[in-house]
N, C-alpha and C positions, 0 to 999 in steps of 0.2 A: 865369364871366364875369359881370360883372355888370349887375345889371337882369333877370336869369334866375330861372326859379322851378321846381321839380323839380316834376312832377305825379305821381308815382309809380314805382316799380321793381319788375322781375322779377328776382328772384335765380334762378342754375340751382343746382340741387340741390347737385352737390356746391360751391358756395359761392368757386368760381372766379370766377364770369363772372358780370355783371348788364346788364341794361339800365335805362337812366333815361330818364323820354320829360318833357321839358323846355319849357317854354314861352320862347320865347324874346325879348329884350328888343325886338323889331320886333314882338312879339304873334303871329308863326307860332310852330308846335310842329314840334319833330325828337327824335329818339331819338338816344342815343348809348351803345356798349357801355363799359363797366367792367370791368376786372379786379382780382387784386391777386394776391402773388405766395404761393406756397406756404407755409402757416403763420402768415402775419403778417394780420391784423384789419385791415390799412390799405385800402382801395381805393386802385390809381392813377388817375391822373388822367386823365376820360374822354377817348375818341377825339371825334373829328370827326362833325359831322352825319352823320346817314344822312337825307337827306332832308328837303325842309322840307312841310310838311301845314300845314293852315288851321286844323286842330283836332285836339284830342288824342286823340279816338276814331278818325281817320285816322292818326294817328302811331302808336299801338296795334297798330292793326288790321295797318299795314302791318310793325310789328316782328316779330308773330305768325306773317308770311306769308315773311318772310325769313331770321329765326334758327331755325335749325333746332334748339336745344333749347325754344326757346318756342312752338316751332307744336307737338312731339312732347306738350308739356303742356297746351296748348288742346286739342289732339284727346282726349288722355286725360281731362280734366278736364269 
């Protein structure tokens, strides 16, 4: 979308699935999940907001607490 800025991503291990938490062109931050399909390097193209946060250590924090491979690597880590 544009006027969007990615502020960083969690990839899951095995390299299916990412999260990108995004700043977005109103200046609120949301997360949105990524995949791509078996084999192939491409990411498709992300899902829909999960959410809109005022800042990106809310949009983080809240990804951590609802994706269940990204909380299981916060605890571990």
């Amino acid at each position: 979308m544009p006027n969007e800025h990615i502020l960083g991503n969690f990839e899951r291990s095995d390299g299916k699935e990412r999260i990108i938490v995004v700043r977005r062109s109103d200046g609120l931050t949301t997360y949105r999940k990524q995949s791509r399909s078996t084999g192939s390097d491409v990411w498709d193209a992300a899902g829909p907001d999960c959410g809109i946060y005022d800042d990106e250590g809310a949009a983080r924090a809240e990804a951590e607490a609802r994706v269940w491979w990204l909380a299981a690597a916060a605890s571990a880590g």
